[in-house]
C-alpha positions as CSV (number, residue, x, y, z in Angstrom):
1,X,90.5,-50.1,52.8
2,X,90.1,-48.7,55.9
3,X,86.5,-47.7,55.5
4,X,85.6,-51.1,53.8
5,X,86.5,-53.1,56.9
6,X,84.1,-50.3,58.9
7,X,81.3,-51.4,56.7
8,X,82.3,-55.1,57.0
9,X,82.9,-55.0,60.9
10,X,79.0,-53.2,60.6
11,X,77.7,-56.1,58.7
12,X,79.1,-58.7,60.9
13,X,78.2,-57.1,64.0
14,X,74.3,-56.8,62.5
15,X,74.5,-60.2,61.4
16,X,75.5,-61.4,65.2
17,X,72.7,-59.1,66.5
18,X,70.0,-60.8,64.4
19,X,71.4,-64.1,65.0
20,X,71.3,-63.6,68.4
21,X,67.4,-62.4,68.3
22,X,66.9,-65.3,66.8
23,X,67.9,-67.3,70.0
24,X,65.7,-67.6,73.1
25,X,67.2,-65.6,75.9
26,X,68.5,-67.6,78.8
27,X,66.1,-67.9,82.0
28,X,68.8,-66.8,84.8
29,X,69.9,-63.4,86.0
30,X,73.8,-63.6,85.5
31,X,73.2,-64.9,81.8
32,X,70.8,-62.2,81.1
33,X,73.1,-59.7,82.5
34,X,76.3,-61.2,80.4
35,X,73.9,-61.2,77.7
36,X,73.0,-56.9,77.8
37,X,76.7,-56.4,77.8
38,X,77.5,-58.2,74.3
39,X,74.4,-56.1,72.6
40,X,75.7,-52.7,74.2
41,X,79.0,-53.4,72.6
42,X,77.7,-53.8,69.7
43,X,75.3,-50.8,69.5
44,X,78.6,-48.4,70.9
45,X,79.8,-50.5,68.0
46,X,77.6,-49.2,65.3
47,X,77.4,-45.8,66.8
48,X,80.9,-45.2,65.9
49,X,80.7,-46.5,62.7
50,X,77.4,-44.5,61.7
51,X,79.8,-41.1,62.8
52,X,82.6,-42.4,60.9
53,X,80.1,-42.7,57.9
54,X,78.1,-39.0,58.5
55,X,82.0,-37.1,58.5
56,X,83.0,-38.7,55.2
57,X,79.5,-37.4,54.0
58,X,79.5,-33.9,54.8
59,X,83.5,-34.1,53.6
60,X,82.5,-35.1,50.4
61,X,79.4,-33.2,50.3
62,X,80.8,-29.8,49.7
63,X,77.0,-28.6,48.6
64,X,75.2,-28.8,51.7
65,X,77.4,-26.4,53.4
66,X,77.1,-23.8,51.1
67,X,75.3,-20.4,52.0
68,X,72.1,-20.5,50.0
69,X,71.2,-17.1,48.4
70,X,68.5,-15.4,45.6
71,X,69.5,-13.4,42.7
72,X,68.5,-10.2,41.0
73,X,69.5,-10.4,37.2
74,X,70.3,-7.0,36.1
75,X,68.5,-5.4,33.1
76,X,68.3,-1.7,32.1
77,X,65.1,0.2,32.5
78,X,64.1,3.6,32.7
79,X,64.7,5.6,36.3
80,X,62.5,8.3,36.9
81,X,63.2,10.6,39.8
82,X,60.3,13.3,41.6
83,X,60.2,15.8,44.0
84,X,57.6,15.9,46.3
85,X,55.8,18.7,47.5
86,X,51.9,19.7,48.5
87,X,49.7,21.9,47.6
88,X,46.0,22.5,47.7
89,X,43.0,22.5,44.7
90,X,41.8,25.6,43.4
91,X,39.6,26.3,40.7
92,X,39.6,30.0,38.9
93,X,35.9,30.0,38.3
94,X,35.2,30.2,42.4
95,X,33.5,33.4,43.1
96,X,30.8,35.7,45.4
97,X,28.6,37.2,42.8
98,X,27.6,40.6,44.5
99,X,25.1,42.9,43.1
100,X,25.8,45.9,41.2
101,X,22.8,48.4,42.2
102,X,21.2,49.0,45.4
103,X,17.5,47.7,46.2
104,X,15.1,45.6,47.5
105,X,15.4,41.8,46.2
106,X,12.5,41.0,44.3
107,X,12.8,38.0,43.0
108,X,15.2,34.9,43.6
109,X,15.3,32.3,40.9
110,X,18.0,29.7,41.7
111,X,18.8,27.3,43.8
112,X,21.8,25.5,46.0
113,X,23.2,22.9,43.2
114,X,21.1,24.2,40.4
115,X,23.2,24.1,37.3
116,X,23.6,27.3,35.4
117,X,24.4,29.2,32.1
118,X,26.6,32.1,31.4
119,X,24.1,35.3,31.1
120,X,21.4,33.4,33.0
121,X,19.7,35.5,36.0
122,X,20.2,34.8,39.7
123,X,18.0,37.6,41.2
124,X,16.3,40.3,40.6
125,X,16.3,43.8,42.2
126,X,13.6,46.2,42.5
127,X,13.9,48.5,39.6
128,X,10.3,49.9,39.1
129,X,12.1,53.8,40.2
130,X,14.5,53.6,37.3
131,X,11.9,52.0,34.9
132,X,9.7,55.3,35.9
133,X,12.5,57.6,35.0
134,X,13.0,55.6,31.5
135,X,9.4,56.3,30.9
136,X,9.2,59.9,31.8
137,X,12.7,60.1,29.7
138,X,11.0,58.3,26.5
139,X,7.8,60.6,26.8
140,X,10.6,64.0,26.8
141,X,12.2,62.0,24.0
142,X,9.2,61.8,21.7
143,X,8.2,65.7,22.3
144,X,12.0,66.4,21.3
145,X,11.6,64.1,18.6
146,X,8.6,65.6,17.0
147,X,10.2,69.3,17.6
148,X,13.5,68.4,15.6
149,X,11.3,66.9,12.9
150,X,9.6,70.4,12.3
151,X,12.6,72.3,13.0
152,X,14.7,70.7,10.6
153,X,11.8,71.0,7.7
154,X,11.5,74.6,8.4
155,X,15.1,74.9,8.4
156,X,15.1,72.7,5.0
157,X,12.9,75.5,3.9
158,X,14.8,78.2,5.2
159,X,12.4,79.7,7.6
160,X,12.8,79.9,11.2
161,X,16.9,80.3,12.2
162,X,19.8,78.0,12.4
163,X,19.7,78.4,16.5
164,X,16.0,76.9,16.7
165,X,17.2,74.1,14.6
166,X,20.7,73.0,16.8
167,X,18.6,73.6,20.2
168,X,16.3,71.1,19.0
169,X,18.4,68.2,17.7
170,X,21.1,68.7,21.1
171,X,17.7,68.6,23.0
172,X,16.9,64.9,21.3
173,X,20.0,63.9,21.3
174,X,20.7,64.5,24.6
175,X,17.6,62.1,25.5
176,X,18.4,59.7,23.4
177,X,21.8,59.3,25.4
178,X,20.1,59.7,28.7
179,X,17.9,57.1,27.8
180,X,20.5,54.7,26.8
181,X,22.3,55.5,30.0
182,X,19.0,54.7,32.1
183,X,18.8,51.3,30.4
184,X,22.2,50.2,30.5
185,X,21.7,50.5,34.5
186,X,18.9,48.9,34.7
187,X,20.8,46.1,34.0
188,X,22.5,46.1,37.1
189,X,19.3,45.3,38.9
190,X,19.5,41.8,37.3
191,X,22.0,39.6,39.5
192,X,23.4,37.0,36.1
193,X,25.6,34.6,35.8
194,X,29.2,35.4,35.1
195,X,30.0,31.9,33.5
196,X,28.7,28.6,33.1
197,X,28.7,26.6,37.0
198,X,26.7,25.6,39.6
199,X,25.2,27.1,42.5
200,X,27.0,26.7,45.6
201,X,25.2,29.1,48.5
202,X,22.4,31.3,48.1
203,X,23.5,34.0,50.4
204,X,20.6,36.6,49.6
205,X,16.7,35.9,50.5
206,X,13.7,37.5,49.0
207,X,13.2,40.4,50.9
208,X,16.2,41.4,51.1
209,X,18.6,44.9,50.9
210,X,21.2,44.6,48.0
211,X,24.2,46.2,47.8
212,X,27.1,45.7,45.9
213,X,28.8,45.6,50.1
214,X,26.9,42.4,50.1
215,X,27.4,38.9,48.4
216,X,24.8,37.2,47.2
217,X,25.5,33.7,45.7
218,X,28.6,31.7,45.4
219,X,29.3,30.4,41.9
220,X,31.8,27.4,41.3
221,X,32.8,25.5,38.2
222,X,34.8,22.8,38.7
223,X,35.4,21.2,35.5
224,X,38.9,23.0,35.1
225,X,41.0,22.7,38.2
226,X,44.7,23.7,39.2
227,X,47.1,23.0,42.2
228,X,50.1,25.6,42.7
229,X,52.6,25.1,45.3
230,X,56.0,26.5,46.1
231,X,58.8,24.8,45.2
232,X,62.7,25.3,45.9
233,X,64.9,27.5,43.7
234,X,67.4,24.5,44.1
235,X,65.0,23.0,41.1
236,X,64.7,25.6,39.3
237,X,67.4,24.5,36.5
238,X,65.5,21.4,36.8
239,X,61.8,22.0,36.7
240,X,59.8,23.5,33.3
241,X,57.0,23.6,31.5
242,X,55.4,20.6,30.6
243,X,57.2,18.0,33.0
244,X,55.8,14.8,33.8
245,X,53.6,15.3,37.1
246,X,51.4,12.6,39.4
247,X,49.3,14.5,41.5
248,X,47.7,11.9,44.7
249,X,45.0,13.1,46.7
250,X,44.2,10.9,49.8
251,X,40.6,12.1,50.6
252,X,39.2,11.0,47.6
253,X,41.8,8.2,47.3
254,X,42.8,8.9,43.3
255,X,46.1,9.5,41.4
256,X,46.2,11.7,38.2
257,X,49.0,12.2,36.2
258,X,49.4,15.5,34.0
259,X,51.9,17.8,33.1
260,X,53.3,21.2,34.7
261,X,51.4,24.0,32.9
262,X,53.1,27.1,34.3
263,X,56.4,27.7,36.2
264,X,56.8,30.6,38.2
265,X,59.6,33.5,37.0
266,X,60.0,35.5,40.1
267,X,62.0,33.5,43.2
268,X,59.9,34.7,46.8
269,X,62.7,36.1,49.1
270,X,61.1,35.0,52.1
271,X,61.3,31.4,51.7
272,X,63.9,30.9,48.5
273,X,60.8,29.2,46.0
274,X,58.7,29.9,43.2
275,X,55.2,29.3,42.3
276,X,54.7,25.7,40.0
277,X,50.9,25.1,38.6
278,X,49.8,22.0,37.6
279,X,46.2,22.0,36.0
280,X,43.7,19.4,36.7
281,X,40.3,18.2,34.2
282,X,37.8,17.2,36.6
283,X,35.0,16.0,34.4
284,X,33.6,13.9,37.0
285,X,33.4,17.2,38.9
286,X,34.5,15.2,42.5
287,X,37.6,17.1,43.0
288,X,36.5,19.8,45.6
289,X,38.3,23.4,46.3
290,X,40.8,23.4,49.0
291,X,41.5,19.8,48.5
292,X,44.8,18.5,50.0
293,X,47.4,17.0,47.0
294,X,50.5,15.3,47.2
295,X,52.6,16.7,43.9
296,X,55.1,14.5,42.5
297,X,57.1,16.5,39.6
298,X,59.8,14.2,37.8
299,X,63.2,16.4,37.5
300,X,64.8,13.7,36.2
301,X,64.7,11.0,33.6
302,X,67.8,8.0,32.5
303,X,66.9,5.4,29.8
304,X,68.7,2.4,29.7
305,X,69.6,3.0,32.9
306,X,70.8,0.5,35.7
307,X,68.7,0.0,39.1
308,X,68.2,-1.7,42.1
309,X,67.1,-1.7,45.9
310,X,68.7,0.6,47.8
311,X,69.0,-1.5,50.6
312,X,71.4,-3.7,48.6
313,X,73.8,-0.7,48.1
314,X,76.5,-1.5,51.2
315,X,79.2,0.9,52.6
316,X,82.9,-0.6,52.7
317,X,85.6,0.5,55.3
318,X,86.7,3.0,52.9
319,X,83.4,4.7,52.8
320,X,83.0,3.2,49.2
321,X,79.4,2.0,47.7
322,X,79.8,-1.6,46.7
323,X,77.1,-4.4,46.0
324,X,77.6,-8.4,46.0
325,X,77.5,-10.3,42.9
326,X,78.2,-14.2,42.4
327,X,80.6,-16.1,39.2
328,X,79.9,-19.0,38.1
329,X,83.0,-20.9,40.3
330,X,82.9,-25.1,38.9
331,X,79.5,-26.5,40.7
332,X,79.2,-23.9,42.8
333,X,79.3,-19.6,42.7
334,X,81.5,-17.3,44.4
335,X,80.7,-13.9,45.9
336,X,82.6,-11.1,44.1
337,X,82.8,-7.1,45.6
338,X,81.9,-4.8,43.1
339,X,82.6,-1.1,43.9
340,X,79.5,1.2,42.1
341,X,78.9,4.7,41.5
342,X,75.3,5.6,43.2
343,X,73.5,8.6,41.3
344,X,69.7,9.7,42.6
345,X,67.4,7.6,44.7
346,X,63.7,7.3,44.7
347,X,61.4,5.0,46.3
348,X,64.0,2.6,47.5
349,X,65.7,2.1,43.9
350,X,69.2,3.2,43.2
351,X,70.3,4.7,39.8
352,X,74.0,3.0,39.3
353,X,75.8,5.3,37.3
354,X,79.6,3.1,37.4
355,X,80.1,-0.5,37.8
356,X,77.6,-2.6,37.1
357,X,76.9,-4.1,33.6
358,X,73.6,-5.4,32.2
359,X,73.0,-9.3,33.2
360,X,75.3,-9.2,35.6
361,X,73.9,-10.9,39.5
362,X,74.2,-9.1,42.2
363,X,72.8,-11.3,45.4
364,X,69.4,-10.4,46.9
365,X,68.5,-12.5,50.0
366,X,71.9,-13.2,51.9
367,X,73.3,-10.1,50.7
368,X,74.3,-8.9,54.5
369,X,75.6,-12.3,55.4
370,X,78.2,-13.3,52.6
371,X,82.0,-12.3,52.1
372,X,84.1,-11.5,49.4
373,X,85.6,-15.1,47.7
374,X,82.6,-16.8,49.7
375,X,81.4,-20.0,47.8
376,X,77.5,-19.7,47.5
377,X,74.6,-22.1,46.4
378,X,71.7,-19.8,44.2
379,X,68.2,-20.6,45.6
């Protein structure tokens, strides 16, 4: 009743106001004056009624005064965790071909970035001594030749003696093995190809002295490529063969993932690791030697596992984990303290091994501002 005759005292007051702007204003200065009074006690008037009205509002309104928070709706997932360590690129075929006889180079016949095959010739050194000796060797070898021939068909016949006969078939065959000998060197005046790759540096120029003191081309191939790095024995239980790996390298601004493909057996005293490889195809042959590589190897894995932010995790007086989550509370929701179990964290996500349940709401946004038993609004 009491608020009734507020609104009706309102309308009545209005209804004087209007009337009175309906009326011309008086000409003299007292009436005037006499008049501004009447119209200011009506405006304190309606002033105190318009409070009156905005209290009973926010009294009913229960709503509006509600701390407005977001959500995160729980659902399990899988929670990988990785270690991170660096290493550098390296590549097995990455050598200094060096020559394998001493001479003069003769003849070059590659190329910086030429492409080559397995076998194929690089350089050639000056071999026309040895070839001389292989010719005056084949020239003995023929005389020997022809004298075991008629030795051994006298010997068939049984004329001449047994001695005549072995000197002449240890004579040929001792040229025959020197001539063998002779060629198989003069293979080492050939500088070829170890394996399939391309040339990286010619070191050695026509003209030049080889020896095998002295490289002369660098050979790379880079289609098969490999990062090992040193990890901690504290892994070791944890790390094997074949583990999923994401290797990052920032100068060429790409992310692989492969697998582990050898784990180290012996633990380095001087710094407590062992040696992890991780190999690399580079078909695209961009990946350099002596790249820089961020390794991340996973040493853990949960299915159906429970995560979220990290940042949402808070720490109670007790020292104790706990996270915010709302119940449905009439209209509105209430804040409830739940105390949780934290297991491994990785890139700002928590695994929560104890007290959280799938679809359950743990607040987001407000999360640092809201008690326990606090009545919230969900944005």
């Amino acid at each position: 009743m009491k608020n009734i005759s507020i609104l009706l005292i309102a309308i009545s007051l209005f209804s004087c106001t209007s009337k009175k702007k309906e009326t011309t204003l008086p000409n003299s200065l007292e009436s005037l004056r006499l008049e501004k009074k009447k119209v200011e006690k009506i405006k304190d008037s309606l002033d105190l009624v318009l409070t009156q009205i905005e209290t009973k509002i926010e009294q009913l309104d229960t709503v509006k005064k509600l701390q407005p928070v977001t959500v995160i709706n729980i659902k399990p997932t899988v929670f990988k965790h990785f270690i991170h360590i660096q290493g550098n690129t390296e590549t097995d075929k990455n050598i200094v071909v060096r020559p394998l006889a001493n001479g003069q180079i003769t003849g070059v016949f590659v190329k910086e970035g030429q492409n080559v095959y397995k076998g194929q010739t690089l350089m050639q050194i000056d071999d026309a001594v040895l070839r001389n000796s292989i010719s005056e060797v084949e020239n003995q070898l023929s005389l020997a030749t022809t004298t075991f021939e008629r030795q051994k068909r006298l010997w068939e016949q049984k004329i001449g003696s047994e001695m005549q006969f072995l000197q002449a078939k240890t004579q040929k065959e001792a040229l025959e093995r020197k001539i063998k000998t002779l060629k198989s060197q003069l293979k080492n005046y050939k500088i070829k190809a170890p394996f399939s790759g391309v040339v990286d540096d010619v070191m050695a120029k026509l003209g030049d002295l080889a020896s095998p003191q002295i490289p002369a081309v660098r050979l790379l191939n880079l289609r098969k490529m490999y990062i090992e790095s040193d990890v901690s024995e504290n892994y070791l239980k944890d790390i094997k063969r074949g583990n999923e790996t994401i290797v990052s390298l920032p100068t060429i601004a790409e992310e692989i993932k492969t697998k582990i493909s050898k784990v180290g057996n012996y633990i380095n005293p001087d710094n407590r690791s062992f040696k992890v490889r991780v190999d690399i195809n580079n078909t695209k042959q961009h990946i350099k030697p002596n790249m820089l590589a961020d390794v991340n190897i996973k040493d853990y894995e949960m299915k159906n596992a429970i995560v979220i932010p990290s940042n949402l995790v808070q720490i109670d007086e007790n020292g104790k984990p706990f996270v915010f989550v709302i119940l449905k509370d009439n209209d509105a929701y209430k804040v409830v303290k739940k105390l949780v179990q934290t297991g491994k964290e990785y890139k700002g996500k928590t695994l929560i091994l104890k007290g959280l349940n799938p679809n359950d709401q743990i607040i987001n946004e407000g999360s640092r501002s809201v008690s326990e038993g606090q009545k919230v609004k969900v944005d």
